[in-house]
N, CA, C, O and CB atoms as a CASP TS submission, in Angstrom:
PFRMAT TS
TARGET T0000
AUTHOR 0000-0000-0000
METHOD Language model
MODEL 1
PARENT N/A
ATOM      1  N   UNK     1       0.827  -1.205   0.000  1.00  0.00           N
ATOM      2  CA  UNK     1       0.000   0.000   0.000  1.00  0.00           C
ATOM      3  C   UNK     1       0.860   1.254   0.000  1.00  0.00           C
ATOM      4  O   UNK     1       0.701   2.203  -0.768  1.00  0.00           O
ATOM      5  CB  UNK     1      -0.935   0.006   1.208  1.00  0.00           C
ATOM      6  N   UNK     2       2.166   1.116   1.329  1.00  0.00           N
ATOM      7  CA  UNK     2       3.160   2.500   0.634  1.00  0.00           C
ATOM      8  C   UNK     2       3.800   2.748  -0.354  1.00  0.00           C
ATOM      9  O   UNK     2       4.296   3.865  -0.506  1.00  0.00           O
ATOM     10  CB  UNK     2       4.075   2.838   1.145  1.00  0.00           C
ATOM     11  N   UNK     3       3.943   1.739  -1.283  1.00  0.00           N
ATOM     12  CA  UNK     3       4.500   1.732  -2.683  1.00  0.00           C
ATOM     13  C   UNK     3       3.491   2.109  -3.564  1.00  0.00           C
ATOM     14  O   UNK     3       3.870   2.753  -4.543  1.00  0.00           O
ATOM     15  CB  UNK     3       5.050   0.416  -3.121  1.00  0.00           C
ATOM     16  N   UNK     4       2.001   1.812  -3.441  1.00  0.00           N
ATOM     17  CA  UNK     4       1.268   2.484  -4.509  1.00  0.00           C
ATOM     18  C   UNK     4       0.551   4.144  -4.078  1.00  0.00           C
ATOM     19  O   UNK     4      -0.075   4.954  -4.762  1.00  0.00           O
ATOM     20  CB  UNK     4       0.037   1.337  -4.920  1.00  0.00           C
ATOM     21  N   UNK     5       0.863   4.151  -3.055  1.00  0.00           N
ATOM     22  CA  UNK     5       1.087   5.507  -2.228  1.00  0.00           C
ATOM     23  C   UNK     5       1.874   6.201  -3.200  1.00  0.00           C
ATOM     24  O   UNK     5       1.656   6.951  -4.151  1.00  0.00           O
ATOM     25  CB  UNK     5       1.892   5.396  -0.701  1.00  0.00           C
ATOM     26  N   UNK     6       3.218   5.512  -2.430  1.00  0.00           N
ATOM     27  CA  UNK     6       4.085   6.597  -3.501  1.00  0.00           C
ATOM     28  C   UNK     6       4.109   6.603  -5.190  1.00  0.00           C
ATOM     29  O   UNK     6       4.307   7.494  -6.017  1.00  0.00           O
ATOM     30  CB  UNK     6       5.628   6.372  -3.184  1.00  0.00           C
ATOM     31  N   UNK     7       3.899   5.597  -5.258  1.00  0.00           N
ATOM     32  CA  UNK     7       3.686   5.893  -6.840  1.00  0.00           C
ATOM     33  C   UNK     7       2.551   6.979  -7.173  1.00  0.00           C
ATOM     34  O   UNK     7       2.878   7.954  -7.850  1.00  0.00           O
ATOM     35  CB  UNK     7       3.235   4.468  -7.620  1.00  0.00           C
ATOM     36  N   UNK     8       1.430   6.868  -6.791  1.00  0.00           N
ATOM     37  CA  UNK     8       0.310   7.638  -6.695  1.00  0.00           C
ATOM     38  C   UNK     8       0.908   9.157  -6.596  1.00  0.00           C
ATOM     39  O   UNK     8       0.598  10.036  -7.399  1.00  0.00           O
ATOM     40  CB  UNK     8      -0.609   7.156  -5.435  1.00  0.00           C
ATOM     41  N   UNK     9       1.476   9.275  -5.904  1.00  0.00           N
ATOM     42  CA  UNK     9       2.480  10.853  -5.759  1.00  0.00           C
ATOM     43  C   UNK     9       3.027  11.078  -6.555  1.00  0.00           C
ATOM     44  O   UNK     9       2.657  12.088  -7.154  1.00  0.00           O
ATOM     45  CB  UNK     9       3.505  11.115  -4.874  1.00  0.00           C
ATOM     46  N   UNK    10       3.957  10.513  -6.980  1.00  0.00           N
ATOM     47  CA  UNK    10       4.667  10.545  -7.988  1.00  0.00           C
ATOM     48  C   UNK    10       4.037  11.004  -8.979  1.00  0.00           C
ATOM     49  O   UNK    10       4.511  12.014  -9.499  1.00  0.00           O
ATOM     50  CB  UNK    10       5.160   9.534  -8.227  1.00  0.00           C
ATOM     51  N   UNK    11       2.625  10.345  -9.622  1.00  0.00           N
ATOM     52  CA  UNK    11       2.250   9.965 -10.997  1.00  0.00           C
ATOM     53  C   UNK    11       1.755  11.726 -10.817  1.00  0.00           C
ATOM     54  O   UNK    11       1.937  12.583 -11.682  1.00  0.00           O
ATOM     55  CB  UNK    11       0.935   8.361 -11.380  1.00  0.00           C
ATOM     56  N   UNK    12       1.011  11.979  -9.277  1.00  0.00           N
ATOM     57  CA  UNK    12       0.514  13.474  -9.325  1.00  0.00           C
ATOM     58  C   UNK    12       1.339  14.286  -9.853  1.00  0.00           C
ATOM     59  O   UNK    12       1.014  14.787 -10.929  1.00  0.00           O
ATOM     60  CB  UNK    12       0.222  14.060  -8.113  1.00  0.00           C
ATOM     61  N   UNK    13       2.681  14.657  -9.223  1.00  0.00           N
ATOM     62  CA  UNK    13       3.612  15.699  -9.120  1.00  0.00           C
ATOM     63  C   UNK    13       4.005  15.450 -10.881  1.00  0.00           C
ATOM     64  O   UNK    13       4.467  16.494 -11.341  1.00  0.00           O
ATOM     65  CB  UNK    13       4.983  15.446  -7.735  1.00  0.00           C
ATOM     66  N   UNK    14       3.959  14.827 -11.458  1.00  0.00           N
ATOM     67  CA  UNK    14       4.498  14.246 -12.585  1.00  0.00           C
ATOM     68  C   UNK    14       3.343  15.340 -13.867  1.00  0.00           C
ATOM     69  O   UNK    14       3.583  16.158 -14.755  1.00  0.00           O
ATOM     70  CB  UNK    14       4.276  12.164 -12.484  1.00  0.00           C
ATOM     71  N   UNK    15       1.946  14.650 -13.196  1.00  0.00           N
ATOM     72  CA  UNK    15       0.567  15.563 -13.741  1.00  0.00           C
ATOM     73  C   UNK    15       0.883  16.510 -13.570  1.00  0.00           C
ATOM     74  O   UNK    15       1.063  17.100 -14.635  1.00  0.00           O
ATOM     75  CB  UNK    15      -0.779  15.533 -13.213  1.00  0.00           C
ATOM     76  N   UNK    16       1.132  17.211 -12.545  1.00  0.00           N
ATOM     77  CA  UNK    16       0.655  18.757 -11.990  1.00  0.00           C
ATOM     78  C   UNK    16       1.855  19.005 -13.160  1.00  0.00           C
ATOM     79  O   UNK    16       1.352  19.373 -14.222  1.00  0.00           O
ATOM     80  CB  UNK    16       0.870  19.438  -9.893  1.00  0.00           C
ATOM     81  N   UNK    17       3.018  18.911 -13.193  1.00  0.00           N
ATOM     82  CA  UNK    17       4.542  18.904 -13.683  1.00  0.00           C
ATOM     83  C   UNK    17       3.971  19.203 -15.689  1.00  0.00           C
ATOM     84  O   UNK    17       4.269  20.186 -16.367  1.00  0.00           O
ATOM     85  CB  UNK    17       5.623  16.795 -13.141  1.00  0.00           C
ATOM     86  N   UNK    18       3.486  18.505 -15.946  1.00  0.00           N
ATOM     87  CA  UNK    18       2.871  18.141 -17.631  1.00  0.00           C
ATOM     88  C   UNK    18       1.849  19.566 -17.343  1.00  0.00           C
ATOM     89  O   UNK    18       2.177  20.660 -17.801  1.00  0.00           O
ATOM     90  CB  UNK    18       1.736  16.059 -18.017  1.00  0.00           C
ATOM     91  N   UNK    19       0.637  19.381 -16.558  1.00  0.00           N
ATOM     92  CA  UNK    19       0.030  20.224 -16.700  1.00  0.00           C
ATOM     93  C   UNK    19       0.519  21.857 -16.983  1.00  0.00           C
ATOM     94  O   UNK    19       0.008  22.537 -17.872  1.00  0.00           O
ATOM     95  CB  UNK    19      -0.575  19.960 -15.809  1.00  0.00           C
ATOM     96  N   UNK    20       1.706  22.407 -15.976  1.00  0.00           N
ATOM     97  CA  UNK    20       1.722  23.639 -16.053  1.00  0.00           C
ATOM     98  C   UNK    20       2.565  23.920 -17.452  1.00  0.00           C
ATOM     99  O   UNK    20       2.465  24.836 -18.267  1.00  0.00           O
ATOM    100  CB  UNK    20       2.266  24.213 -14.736  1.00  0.00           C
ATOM    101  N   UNK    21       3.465  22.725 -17.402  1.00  0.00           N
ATOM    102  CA  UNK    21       4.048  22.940 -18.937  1.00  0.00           C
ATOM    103  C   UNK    21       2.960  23.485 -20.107  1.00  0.00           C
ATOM    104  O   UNK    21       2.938  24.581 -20.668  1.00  0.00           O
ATOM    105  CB  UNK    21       4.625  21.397 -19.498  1.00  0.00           C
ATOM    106  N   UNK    22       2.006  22.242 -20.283  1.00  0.00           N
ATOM    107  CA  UNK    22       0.980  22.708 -21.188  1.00  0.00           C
ATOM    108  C   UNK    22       0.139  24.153 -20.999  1.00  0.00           C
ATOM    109  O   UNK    22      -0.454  24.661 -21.951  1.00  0.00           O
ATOM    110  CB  UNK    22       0.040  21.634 -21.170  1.00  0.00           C
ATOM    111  N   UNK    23       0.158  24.822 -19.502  1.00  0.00           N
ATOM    112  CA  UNK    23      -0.314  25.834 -19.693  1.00  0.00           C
ATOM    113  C   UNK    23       0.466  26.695 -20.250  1.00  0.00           C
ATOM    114  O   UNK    23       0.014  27.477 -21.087  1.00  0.00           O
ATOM    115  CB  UNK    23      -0.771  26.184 -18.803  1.00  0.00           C
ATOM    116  N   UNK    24       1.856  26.704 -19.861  1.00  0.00           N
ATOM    117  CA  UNK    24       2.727  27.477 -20.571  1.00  0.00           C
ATOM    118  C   UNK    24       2.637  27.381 -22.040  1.00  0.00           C
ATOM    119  O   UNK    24       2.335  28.414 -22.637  1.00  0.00           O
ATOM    120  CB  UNK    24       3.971  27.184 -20.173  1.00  0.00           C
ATOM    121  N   UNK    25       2.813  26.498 -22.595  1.00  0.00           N
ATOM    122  CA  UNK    25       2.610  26.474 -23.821  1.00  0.00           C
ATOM    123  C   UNK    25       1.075  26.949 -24.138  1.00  0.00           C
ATOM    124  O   UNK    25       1.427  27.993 -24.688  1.00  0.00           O
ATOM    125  CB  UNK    25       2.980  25.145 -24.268  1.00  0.00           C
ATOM    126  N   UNK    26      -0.116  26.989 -24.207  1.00  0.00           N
ATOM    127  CA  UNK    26      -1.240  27.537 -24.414  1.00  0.00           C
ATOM    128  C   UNK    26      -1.115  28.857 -24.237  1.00  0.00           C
ATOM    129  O   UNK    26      -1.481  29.596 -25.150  1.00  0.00           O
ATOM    130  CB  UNK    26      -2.161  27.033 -23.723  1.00  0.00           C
ATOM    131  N   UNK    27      -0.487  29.499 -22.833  1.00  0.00           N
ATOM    132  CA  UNK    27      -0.078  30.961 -23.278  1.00  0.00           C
ATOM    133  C   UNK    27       1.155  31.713 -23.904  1.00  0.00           C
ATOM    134  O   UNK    27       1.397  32.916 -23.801  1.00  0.00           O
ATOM    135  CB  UNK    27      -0.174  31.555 -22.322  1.00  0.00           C
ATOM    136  N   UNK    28       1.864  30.785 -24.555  1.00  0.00           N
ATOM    137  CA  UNK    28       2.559  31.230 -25.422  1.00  0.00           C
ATOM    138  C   UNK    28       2.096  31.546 -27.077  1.00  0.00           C
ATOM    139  O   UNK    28       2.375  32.366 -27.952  1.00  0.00           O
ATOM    140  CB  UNK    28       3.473  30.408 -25.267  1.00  0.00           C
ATOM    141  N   UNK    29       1.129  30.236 -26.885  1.00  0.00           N
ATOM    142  CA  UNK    29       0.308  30.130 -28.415  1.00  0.00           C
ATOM    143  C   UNK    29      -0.518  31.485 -28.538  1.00  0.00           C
ATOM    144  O   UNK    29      -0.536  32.219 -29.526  1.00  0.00           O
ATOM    145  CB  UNK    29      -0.929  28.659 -28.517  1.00  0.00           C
ATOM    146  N   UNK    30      -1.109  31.648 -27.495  1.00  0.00           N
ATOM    147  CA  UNK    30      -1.891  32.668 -26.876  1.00  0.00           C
ATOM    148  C   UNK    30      -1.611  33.573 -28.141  1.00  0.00           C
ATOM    149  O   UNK    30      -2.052  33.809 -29.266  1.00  0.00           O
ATOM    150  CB  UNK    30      -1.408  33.235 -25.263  1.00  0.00           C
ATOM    151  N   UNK    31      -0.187  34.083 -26.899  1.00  0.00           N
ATOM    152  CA  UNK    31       0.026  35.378 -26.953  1.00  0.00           C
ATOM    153  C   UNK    31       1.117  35.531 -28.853  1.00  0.00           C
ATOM    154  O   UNK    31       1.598  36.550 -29.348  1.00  0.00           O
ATOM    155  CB  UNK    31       0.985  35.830 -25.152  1.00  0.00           C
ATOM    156  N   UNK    32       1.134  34.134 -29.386  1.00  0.00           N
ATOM    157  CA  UNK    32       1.645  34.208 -31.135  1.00  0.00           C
ATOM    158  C   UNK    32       0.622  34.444 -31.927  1.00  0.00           C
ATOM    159  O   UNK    32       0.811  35.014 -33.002  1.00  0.00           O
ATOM    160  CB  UNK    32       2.281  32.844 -31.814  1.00  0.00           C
ATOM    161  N   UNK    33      -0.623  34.047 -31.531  1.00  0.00           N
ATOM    162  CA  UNK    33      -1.446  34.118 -32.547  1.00  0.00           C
ATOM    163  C   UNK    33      -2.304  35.797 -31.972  1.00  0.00           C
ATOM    164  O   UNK    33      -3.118  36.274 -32.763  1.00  0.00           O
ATOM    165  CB  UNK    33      -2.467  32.466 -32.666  1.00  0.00           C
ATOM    166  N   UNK    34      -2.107  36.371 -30.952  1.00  0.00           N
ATOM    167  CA  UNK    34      -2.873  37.353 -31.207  1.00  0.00           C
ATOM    168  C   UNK    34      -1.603  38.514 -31.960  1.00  0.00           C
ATOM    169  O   UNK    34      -1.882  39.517 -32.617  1.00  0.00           O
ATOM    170  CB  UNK    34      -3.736  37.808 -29.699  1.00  0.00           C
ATOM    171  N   UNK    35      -0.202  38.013 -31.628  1.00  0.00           N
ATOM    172  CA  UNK    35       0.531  39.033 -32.350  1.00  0.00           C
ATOM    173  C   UNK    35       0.401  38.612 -34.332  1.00  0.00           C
ATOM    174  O   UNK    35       0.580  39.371 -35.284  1.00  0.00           O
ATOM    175  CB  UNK    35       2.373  38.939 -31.586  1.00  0.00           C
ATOM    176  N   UNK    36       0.214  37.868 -34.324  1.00  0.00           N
ATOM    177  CA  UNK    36      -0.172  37.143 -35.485  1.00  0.00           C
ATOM    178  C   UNK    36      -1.449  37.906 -36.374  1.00  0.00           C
ATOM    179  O   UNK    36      -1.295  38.113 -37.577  1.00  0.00           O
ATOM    180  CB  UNK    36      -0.590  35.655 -34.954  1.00  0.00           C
ATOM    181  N   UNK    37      -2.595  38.261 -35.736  1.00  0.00           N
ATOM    182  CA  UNK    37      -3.512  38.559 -35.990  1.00  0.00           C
ATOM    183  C   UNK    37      -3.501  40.109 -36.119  1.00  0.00           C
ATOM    184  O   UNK    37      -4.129  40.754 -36.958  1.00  0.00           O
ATOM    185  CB  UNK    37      -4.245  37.960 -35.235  1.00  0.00           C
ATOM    186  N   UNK    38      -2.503  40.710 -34.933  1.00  0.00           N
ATOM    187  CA  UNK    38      -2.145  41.852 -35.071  1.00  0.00           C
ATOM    188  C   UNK    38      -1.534  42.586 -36.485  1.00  0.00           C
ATOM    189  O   UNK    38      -1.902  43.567 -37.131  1.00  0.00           O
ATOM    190  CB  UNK    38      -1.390  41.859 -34.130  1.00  0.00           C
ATOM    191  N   UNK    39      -0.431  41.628 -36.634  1.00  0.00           N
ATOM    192  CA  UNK    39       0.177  41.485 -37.988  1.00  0.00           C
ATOM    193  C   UNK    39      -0.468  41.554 -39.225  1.00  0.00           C
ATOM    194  O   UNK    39      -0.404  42.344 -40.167  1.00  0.00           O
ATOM    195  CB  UNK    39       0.714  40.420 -38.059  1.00  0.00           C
ATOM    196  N   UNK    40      -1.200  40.386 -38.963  1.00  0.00           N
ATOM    197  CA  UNK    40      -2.263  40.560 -40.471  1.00  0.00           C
ATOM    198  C   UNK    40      -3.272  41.840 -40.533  1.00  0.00           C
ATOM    199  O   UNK    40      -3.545  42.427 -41.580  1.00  0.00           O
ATOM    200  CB  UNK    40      -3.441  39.117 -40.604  1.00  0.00           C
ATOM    201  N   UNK    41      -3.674  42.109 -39.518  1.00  0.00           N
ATOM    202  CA  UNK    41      -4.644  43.306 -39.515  1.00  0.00           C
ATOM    203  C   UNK    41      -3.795  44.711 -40.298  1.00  0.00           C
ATOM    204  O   UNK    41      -4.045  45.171 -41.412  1.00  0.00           O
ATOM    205  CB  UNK    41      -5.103  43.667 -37.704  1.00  0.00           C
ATOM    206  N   UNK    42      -2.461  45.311 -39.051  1.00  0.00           N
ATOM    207  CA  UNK    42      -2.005  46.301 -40.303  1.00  0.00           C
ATOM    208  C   UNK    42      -1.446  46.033 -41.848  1.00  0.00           C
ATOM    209  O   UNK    42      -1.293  46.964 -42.639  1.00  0.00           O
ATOM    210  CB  UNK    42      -0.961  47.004 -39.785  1.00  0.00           C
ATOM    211  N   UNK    43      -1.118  44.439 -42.229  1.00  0.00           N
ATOM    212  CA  UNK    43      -1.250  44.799 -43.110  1.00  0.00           C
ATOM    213  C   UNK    43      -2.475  44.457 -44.153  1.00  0.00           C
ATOM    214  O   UNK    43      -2.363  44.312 -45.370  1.00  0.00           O
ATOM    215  CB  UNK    43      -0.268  44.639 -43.330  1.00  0.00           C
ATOM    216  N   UNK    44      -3.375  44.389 -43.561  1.00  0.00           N
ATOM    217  CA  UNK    44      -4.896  44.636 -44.227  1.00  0.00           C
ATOM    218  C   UNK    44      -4.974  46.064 -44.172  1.00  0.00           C
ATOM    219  O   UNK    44      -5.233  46.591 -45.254  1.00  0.00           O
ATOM    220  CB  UNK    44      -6.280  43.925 -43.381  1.00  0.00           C
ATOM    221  N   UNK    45      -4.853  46.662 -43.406  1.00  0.00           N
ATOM    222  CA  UNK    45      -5.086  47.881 -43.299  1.00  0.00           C
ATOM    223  C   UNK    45      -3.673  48.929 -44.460  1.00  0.00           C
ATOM    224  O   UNK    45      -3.877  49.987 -45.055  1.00  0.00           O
ATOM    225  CB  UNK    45      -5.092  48.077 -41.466  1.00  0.00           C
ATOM    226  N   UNK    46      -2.749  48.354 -44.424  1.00  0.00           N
ATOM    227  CA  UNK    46      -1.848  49.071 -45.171  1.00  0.00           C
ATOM    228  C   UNK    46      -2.314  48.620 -46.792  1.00  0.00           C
ATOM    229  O   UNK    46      -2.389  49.644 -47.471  1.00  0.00           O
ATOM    230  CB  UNK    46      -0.211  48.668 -44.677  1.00  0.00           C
ATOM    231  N   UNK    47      -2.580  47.618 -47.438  1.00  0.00           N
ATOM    232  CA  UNK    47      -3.361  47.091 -48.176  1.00  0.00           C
ATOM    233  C   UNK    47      -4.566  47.699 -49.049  1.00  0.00           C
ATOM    234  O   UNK    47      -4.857  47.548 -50.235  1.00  0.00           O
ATOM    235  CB  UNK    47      -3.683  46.340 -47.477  1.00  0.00           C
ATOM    236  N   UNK    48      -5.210  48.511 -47.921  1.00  0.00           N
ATOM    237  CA  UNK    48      -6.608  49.101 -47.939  1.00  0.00           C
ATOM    238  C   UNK    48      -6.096  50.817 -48.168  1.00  0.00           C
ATOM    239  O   UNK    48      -6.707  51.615 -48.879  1.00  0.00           O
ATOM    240  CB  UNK    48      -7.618  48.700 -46.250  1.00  0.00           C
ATOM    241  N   UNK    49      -5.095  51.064 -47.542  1.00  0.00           N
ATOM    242  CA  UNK    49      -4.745  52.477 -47.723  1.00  0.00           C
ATOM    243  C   UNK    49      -4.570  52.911 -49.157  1.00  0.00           C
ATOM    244  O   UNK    49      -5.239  53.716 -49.806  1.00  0.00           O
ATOM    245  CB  UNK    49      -3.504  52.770 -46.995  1.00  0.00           C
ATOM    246  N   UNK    50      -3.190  51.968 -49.613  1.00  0.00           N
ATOM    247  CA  UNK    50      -3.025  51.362 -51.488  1.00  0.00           C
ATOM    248  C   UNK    50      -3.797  51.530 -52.371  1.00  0.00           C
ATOM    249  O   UNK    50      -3.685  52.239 -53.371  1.00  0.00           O
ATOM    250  CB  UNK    50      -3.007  50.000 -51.819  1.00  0.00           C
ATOM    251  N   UNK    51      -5.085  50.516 -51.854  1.00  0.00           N
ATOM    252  CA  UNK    51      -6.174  50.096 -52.619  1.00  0.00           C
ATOM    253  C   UNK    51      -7.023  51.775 -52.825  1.00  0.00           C
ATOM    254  O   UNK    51      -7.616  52.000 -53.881  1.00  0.00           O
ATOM    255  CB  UNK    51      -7.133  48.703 -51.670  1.00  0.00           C
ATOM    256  N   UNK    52      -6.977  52.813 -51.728  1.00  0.00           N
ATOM    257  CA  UNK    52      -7.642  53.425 -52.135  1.00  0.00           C
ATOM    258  C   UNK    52      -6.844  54.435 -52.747  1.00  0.00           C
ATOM    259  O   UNK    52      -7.258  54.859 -53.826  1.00  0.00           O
ATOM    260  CB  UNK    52      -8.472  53.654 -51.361  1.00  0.00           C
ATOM    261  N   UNK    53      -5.490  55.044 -52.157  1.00  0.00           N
ATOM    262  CA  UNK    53      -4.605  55.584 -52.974  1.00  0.00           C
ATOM    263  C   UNK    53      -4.682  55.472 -54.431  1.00  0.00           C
ATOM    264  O   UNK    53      -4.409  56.470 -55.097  1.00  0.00           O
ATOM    265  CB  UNK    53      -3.548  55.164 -52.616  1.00  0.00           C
ATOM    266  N   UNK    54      -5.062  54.245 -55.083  1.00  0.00           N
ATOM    267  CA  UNK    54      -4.644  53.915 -56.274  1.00  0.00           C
ATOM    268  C   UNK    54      -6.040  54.373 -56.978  1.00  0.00           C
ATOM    269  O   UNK    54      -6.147  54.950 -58.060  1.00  0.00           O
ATOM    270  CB  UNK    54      -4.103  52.340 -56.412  1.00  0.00           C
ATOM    271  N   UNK    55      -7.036  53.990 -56.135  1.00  0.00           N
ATOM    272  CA  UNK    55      -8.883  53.959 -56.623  1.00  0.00           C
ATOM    273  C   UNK    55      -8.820  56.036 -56.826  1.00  0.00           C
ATOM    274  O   UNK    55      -9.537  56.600 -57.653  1.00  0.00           O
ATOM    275  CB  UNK    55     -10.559  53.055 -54.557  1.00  0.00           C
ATOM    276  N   UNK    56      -7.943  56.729 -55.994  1.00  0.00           N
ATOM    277  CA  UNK    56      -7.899  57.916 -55.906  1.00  0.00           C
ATOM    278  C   UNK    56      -7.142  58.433 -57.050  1.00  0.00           C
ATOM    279  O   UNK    56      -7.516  59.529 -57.468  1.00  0.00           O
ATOM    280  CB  UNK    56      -7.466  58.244 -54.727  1.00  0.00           C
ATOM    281  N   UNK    57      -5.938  57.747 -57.774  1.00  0.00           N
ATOM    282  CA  UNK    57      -5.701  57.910 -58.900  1.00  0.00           C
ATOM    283  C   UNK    57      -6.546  58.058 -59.918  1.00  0.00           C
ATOM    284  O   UNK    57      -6.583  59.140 -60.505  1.00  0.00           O
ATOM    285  CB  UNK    57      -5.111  57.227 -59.089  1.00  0.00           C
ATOM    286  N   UNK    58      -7.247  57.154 -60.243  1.00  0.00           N
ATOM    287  CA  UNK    58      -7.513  56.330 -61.189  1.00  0.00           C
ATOM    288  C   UNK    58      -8.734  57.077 -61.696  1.00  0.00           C
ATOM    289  O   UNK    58      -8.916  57.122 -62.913  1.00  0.00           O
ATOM    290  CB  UNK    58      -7.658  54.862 -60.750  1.00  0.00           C
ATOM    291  N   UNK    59      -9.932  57.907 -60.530  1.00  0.00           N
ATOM    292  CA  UNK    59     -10.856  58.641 -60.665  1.00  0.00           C
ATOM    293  C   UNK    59     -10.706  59.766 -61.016  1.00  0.00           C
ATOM    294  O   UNK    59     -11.691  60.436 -61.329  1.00  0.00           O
ATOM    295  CB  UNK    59     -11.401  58.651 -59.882  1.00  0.00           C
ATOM    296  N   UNK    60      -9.305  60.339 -61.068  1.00  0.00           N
ATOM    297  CA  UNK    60      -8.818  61.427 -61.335  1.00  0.00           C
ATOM    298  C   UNK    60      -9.329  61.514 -63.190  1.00  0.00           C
ATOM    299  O   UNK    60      -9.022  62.493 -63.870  1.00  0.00           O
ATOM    300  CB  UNK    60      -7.101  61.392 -60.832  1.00  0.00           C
TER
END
């Protein structure tokens, strides 16, 4: 029974151990994909500036 005790501990500290890793990693993903999204947005937006720059030509 103290051997599956301790194993039982073990297997926890081992979980808890995996677990925070994986949280770390989830807020790393986090925080790539909102700089990610950030990214794509100005250049949608730089894109859109172009697009009308050029639409502003063109009506000329």
């Amino acid at each position: 029974a103290r051997a599956d005790i301790a194993s039982n501990k073990l297997k926890l500290a081992t979980i808890g151990n995996e677990r925070e890793r994986l949280q770390h990693d989830i807020e790393r993903l986090n925080t790539e994909f909102d700089q990610a999204r950030l990214e794509e947005k100005l250049r949608e937006d730089h894109r859109k500036q172009e697009l009308d720059a050029l639409q502003a030509i063109a009506t000329k």
